[in-house]
C-alpha positions as CSV (number, residue, x, y, z in Angstrom):
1,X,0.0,0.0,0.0
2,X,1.3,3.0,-0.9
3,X,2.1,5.9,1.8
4,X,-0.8,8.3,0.3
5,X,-3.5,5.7,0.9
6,X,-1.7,5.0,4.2
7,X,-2.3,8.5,5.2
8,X,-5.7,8.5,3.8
9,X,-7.0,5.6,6.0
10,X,-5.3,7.2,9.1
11,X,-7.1,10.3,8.6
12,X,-10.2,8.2,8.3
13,X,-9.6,6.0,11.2
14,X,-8.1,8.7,13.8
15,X,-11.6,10.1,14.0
16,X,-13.4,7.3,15.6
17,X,-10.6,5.9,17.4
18,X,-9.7,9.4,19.3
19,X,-13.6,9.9,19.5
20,X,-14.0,7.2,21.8
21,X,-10.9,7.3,23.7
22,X,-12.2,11.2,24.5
23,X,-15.5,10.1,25.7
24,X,-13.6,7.3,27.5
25,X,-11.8,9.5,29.7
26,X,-13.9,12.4,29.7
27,X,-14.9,11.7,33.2
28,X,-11.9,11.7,34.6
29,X,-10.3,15.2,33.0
30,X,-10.7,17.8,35.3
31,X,-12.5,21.0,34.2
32,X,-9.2,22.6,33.8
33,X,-7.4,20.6,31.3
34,X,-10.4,20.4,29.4
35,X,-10.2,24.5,29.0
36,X,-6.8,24.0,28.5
37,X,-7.5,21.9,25.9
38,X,-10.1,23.6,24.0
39,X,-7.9,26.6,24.1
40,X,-5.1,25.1,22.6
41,X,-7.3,23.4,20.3
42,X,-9.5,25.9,18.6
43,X,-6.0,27.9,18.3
44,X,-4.9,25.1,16.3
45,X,-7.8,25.0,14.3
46,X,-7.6,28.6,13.4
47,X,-4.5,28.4,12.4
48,X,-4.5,25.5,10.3
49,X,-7.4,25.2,8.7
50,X,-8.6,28.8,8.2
51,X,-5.7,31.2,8.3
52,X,-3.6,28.1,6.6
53,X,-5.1,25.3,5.1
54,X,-7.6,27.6,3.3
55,X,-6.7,31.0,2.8
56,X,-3.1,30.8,2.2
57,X,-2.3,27.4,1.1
58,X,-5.3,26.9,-0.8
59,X,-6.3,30.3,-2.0
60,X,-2.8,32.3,-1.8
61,X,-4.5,35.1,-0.3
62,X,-2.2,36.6,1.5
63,X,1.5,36.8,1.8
64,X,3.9,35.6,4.9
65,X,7.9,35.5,5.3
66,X,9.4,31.5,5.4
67,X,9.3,32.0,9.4
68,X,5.5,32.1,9.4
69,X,5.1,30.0,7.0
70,X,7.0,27.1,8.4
71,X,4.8,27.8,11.9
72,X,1.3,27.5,10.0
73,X,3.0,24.7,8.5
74,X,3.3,22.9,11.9
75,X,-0.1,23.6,13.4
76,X,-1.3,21.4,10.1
77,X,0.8,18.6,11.3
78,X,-0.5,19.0,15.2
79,X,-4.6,19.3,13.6
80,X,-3.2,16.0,11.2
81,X,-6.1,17.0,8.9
82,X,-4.4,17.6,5.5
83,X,-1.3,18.5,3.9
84,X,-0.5,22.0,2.1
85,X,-1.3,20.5,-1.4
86,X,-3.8,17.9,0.6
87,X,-5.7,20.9,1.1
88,X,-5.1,23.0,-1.8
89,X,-5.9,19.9,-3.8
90,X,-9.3,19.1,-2.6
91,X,-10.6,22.6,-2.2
92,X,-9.9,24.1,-5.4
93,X,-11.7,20.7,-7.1
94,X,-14.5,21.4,-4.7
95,X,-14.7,25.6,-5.8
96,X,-14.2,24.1,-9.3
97,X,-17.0,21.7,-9.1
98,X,-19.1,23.0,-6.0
99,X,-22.4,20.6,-5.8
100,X,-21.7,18.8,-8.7
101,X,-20.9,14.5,-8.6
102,X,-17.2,15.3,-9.0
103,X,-17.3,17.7,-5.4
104,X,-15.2,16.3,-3.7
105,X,-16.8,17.2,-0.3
106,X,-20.5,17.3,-1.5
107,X,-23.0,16.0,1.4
108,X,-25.6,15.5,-1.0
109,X,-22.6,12.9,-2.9
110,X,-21.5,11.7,0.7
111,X,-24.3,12.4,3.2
112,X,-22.9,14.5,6.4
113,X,-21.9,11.3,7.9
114,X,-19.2,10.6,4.5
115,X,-18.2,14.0,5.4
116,X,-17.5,13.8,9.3
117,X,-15.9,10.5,9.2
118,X,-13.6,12.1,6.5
119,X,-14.9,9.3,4.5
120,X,-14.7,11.7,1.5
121,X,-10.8,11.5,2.0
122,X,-10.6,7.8,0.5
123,X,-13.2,8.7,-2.9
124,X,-10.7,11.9,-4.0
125,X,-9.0,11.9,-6.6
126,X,-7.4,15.0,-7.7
127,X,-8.6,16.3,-11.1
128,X,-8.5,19.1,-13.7
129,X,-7.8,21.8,-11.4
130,X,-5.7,20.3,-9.0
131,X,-3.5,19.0,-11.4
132,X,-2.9,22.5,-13.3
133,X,-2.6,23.9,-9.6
134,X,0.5,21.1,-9.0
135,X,2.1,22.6,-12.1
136,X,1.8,26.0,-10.8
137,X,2.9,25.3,-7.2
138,X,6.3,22.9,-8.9
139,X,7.2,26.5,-10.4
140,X,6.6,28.4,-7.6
141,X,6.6,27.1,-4.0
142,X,9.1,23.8,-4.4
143,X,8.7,24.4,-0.5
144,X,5.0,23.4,-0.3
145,X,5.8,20.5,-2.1
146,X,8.6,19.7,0.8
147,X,6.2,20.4,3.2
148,X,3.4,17.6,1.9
149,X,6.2,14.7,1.2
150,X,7.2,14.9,5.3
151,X,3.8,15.9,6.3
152,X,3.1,12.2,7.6
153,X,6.2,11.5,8.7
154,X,6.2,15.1,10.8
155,X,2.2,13.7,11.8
156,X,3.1,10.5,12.8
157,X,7.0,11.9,14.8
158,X,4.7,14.8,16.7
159,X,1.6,12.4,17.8
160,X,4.2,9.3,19.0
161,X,6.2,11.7,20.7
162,X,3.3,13.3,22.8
163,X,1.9,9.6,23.7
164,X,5.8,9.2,25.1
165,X,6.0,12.4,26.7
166,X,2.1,11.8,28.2
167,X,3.3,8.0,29.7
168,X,5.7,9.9,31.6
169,X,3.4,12.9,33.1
170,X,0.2,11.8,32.8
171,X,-2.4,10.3,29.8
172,X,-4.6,14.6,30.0
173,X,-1.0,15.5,28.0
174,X,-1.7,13.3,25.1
175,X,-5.7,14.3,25.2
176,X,-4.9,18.2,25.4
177,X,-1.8,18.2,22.4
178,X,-3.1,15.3,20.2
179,X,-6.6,13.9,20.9
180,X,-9.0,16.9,21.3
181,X,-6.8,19.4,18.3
182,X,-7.2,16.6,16.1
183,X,-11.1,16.0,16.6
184,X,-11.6,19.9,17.0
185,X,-9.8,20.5,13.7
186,X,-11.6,17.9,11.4
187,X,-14.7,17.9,13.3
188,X,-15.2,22.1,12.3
189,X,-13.8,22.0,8.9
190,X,-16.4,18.6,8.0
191,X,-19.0,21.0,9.8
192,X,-18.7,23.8,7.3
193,X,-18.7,21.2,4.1
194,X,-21.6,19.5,6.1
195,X,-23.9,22.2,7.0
196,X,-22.8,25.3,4.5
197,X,-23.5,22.9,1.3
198,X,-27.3,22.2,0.6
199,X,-27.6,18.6,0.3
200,X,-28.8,18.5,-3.8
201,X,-26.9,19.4,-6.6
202,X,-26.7,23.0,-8.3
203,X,-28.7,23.3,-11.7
204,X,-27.2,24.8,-14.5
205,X,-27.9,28.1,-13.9
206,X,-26.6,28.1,-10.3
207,X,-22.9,28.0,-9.4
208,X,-22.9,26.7,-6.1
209,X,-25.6,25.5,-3.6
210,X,-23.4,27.1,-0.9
211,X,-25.4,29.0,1.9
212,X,-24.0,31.8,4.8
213,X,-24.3,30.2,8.4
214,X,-23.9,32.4,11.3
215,X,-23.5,29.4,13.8
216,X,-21.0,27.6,11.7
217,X,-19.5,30.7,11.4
218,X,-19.2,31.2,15.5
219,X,-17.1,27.8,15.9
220,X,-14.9,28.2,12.4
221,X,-14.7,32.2,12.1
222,X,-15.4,33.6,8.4
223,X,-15.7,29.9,7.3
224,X,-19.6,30.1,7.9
225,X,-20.0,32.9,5.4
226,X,-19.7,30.6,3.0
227,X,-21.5,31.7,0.1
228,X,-19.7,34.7,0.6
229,X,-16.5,33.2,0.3
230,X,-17.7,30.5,-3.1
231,X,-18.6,34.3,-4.8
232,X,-15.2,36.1,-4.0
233,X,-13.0,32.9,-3.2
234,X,-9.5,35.0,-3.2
235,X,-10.4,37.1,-0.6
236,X,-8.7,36.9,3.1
237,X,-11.8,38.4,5.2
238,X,-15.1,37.9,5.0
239,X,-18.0,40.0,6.2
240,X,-19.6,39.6,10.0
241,X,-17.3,37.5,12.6
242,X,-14.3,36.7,10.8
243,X,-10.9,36.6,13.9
244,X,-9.2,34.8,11.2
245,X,-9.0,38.0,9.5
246,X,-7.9,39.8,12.2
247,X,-4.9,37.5,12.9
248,X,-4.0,37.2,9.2
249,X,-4.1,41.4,9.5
């Protein structure tokens, strides 16, 4: 099996399998770590998925020195929910073919639970638009392509070392850095596919069944104004809540 698929089917399977080890000990964490934890978390998230993952990786909408970059880099390896190109990949097929049968992350094509259980992950392949991406990012940012080839390796070095680290001062470490970013981090960004997609496919004359959703946007911050973002897709900031903008600015 090749590494890619190995990746794929870890992405898949972390979800469950940190799921119920969370509710597992749940009882036990003490209200503290658990704020600890979400803290820590939802800063993760933020940084990888929207001010990373999406808007810079995916949509290049701003600009950052190597420094930064290397540090958004690493919060995607702590969130282990997608490479650089992983994510620049899948979301510029999905703006390419929003609520079609090739959308790569449609729940009308998956239903939400194909989209939570990352599910979705195993179907993709990239296509048109991915592939003329790859082409520009080879010419441009050899460094992203760096960043995807170690991005397991870096997932799997970062999650083994915390479970070490954890044996030796207590099992809340390994919940707090690895268990709760991890199901934080894919548990929002599936929410947004999930619940700012209509579950049908767009006629002709639409081009997108994408809707704005002020809750969604509470938990993943300018990610719920997500018709918004499918009509002006390069932009960094989007109208109402959006602290991603505000720590991109």
């Amino acid at each position: 099996m090749k590494l890619d698929s190995i990746k794929r089917y870890y992405e898949v399977l972390q979800i469950p399998l940190y799921l119920v080890v969370f509710v597992l000990v749940l009882p036990q964490l003490s209200w503290q770590y658990l704020l600890a934890g979400f803290l820590f978390s939802y800063s993760i998230m933020v940084f990888s998925q929207e001010v990373g993952g999406h808007r810079y990786f995916s949509h290049n909408s701003f600009k950052v020195s190597d420094k930064w970059e290397r540090f958004i880099y690493s919060t995607m390896v702590v969130a282990a929910n997608g490479s650089p190109l992983d994510w620049r990949s899948s979301h510029l097929d999905h703006h390419q073919n929003s609520d079609t049968e090739r959308d790569p992350t449609s729940p009308k094509r998956f239903g939400r639970l194909g989209i939570y259980s990352n599910y979705w992950k195993l179907k993709y392949e990239p296509q048109q638009t991915a592939l003329k991406s790859l082409v520009w990012v080879n010419r441009n940012k050899p460094n992203w392509i760096a960043y995807h080839q170690k991005y397991f390796q870096d997932v799997m070095v970062f999650q083994l070392l915390m479970l070490l680290v954890s044996v030796w001062i207590g099992y809340e470490w390994f919940v707090i850095s690895v268990i709760m970013p991890v199901l934080m981090s894919n548990i929002f960004l599936n929410t947004i596919s999930a619940f700012c997609h209509r579950k049908e496919y767009r006629t002709d004359a639409q081009k997108h069944c994408a809707v704005d959703n002020k809750y969604v946007n509470i938990v993943s911050p300018g990610a719920g104004m997500h018709a918004e973002h499918h009509n002006l897709p390069g932009a960094y900031k989007a109208s109402g809540i959006d602290i991603t903008a505000t720590i991109i600015n």
